[in-house]
C-alpha positions in Angstrom: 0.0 0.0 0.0 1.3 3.2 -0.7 0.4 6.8 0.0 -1.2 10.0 -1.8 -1.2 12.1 0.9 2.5 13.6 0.2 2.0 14.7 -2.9 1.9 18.0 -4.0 -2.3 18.5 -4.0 -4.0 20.7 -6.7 -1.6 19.5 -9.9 -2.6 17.7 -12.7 0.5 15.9 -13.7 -0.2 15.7 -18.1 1.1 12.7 -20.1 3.5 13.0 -23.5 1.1 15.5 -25.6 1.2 18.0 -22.3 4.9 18.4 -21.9 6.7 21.7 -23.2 8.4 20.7 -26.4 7.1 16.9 -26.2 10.2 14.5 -27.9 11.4 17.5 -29.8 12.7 19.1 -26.5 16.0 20.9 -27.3 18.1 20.7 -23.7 21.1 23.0 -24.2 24.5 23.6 -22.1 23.0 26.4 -20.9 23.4 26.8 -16.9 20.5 26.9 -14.6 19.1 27.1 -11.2 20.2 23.2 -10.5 22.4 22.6 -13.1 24.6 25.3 -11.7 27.4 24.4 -13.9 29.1 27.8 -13.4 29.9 27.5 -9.6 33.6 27.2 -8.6 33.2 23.6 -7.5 31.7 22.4 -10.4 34.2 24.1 -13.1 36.8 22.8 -10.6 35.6 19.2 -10.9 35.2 19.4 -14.5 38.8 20.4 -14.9 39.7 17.6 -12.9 37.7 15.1 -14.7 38.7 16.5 -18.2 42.5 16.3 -17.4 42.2 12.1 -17.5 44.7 10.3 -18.2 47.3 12.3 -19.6 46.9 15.3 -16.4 45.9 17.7 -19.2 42.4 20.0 -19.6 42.6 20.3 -23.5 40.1 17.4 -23.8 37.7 19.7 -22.1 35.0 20.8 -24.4 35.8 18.4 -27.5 32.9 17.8 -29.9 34.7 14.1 -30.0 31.8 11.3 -29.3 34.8 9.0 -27.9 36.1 11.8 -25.8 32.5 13.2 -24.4 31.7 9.4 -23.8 35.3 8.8 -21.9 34.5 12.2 -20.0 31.0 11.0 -18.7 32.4 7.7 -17.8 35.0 9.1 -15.6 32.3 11.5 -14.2 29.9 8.8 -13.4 32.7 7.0 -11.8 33.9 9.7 -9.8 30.3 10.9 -8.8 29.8 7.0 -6.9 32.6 7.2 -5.3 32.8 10.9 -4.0 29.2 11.9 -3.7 27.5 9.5 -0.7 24.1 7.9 -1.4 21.1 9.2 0.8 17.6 9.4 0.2 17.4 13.0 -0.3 13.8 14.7 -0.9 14.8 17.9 -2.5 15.2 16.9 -6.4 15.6 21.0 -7.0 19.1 21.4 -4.6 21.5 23.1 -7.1 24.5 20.6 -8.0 27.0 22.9 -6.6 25.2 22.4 -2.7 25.1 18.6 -3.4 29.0 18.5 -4.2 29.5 20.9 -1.0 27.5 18.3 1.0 29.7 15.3 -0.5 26.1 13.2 0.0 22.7 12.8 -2.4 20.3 11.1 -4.0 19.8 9.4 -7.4 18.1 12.3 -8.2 20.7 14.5 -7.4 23.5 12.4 -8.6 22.1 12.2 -11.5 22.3 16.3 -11.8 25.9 16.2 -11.1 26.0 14.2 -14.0 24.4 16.9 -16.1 25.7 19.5 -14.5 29.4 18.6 -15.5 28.1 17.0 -19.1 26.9 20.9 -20.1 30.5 22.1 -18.6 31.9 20.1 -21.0 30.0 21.1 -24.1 27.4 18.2 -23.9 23.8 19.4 -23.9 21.5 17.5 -22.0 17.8 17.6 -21.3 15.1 15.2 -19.1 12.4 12.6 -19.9 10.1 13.2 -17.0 8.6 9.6 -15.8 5.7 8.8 -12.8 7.0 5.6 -11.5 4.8 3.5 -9.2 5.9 4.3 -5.7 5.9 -0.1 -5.1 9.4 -0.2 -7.0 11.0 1.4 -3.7 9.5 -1.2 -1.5 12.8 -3.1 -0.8 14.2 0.2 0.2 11.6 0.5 2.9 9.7 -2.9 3.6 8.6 -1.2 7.2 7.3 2.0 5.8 5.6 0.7 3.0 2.2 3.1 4.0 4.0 6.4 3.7 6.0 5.1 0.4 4.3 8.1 -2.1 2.2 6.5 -4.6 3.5 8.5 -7.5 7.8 9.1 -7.6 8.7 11.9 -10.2 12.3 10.6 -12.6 13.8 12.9 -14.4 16.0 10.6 -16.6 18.9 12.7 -18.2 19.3 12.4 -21.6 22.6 13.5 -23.5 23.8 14.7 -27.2 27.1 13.9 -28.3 29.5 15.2 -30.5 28.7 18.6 -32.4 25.0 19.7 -32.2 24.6 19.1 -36.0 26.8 16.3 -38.3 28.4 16.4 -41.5 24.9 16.5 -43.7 23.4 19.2 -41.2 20.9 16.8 -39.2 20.5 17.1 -35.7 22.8 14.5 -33.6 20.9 11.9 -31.7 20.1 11.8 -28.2 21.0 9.2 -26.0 19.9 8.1 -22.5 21.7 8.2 -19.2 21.3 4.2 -19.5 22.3 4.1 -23.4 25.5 6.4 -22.2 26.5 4.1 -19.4 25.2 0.9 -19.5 24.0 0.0 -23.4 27.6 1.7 -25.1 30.0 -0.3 -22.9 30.4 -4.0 -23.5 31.6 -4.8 -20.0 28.0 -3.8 -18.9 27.0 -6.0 -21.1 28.9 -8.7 -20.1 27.6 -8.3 -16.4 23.8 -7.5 -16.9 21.7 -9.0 -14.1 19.1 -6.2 -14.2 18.8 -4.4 -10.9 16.3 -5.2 -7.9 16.5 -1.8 -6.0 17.5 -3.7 -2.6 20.9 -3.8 -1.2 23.6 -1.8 -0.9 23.6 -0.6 -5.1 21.5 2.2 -6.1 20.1 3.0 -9.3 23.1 5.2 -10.3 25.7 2.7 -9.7 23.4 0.0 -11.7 23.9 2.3 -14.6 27.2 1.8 -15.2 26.7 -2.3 -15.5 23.2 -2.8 -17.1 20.7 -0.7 -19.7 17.7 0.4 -17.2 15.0 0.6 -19.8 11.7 1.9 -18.8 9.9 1.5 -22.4 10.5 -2.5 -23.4 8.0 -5.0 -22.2 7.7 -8.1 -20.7 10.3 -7.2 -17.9 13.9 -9.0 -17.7 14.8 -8.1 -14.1 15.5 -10.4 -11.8 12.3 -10.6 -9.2 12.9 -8.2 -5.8 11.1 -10.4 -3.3 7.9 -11.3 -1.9 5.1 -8.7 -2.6 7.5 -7.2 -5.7 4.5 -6.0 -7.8 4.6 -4.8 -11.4 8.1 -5.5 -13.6 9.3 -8.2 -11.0 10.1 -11.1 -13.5 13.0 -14.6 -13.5 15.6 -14.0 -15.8 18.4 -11.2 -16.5 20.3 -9.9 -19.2 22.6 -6.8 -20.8 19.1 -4.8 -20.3 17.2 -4.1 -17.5 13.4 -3.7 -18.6 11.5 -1.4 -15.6 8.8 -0.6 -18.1 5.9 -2.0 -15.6 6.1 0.1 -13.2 6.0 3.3 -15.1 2.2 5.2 -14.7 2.9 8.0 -17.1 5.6 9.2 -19.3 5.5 13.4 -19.0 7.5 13.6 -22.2 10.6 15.5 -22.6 11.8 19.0 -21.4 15.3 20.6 -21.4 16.0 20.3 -18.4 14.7 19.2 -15.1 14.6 22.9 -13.9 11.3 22.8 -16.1 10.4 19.2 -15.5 9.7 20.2 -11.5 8.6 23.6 -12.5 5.7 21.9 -14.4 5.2 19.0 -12.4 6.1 19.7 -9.3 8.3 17.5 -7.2 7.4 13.9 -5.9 6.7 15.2 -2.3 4.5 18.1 -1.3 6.6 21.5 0.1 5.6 20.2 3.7 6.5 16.2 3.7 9.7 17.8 2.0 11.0 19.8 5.1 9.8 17.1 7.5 11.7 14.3 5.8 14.7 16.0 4.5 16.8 15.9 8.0 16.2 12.5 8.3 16.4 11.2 5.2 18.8 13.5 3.6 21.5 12.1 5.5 20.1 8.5 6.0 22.5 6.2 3.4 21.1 4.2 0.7 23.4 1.3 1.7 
């Protein structure tokens, strides 16, 4: 059983044809109000990551596909280890206070991710997704009741190399999953969907298996008694979470408008009474 009574009251959260832009959604490098990407610790981190290898910043800002997708690796790397997992409520903290705190959530995580991708030259925008609030029952089996109903994603999307190609067309976009999980072969290798129990998140998952929430039936390896929609034997390179998606909000560029829109997942006051507790309380 899970709850409506945290979410945000008097919004009518619209399906694909509702969303600002639907697919044709631009996203841009542009910084804003989350995606922060001018503050001193971010440009910082960037330089950092863009240095790799060889302890040089001249990759930084290459239209290379290879070099983008190398950079985001390294970013999504660095992001698991340095930034702590927690169950944050407040998807609209600016990436820069996130990095200050060292801690987050997916949500937030992922932002980071963004954040340093439009520092780079990669522009980036959001799919906005109502998952059913069952898929975090492992997380909580003895708070199931207060579990929202409704859990607002914003999955990042990114465009690589230069924003148009050789015969003038638009380059593709790619998901956070595509990026991380579906372009590497070790992922591939590993699958083994993800369950959402344990110690791994859904950010680290990225990095080894495709998290698709379009495909259908569902791949992923069952999460336990009482697992509800998507929970399914089997595994493989892709993870199929299609089941437990309500509605898809369509796509906006960039999660600044997605919560402007749409709201967040909780209410303005289940927000301030959760985030001191579960801001700092680990995902592990």
């Amino acid at each position: 059983m899970t709850s409506s009574l945290l979410r945000p009251r008097g919004r009518t959260r619209t399906g694909t044809t509702g969303a600002p832009g639907g697919a044709a959604a631009e996203g841009s490098t542009a910084p804003t109000r989350i995606l922060d990407r001018r503050d001193p610790l971010v440009a910082a981190l960037v330089r950092e990551l863009g240095a790799g290898a060889s302890g040089s910043a001249d990759a930084v800002g290459s239209a290379d596909p290879a070099r983008q997708i190398e950079f985001l690796h390294r970013a999504h790397t660095w992001i698991s280890g340095a930034v702590r997992p927690v169950y944050s409520v407040q998807d609209e903290r600016p990436v820069s206070e996130v990095l200050r705190r060292g801690r987050g959530s997916c949500s937030q995580r992922l932002a980071v991710l963004e954040a340093v991708a439009r520092a780079y030259g990669v522009p980036t925008r959001v799919r906005g997704l109502l998952v059913d609030g069952s898929f975090w029952y492992p997380r909580f089996p003895r708070l199931r009741r207060i579990v929202p109903d409704q859990v607002l994603l914003a999955w990042p999307e990114f465009r690589l190399g230069s924003p148009a190609g050789a015969s003038g067309a638009a380059a593709s976009w790619l998901t956070v999953s595509e990026l991380l999980g579906g372009l590497r072969p070790v992922a591939a290798e590993q699958g083994g969907g993800f369950t959402n129990a344990g110690p791994e998140t859904l950010f680290e998952a990225l990095s080894r298996t495709a998290i698709d929430w379009d495909a259908a039936p569902a791949v992923c390896p069952s999460t336990g008694p009482g697992a509800g929609p998507g929970a399914g034997a089997g595994a493989g390179a892709a993870c199929d979470l299609s089941a437990y998606v309500l509605t898809d909000l369509g796509h906006y560029a960039s999660r600044d408008e997605l919560f402007a829109r749409q709201g967040q997942t909780l209410c303005g006051l289940a927000r301030l009474m959760a985030e001191p507790v579960l801001g700092r309380r680990g995902a592990a």
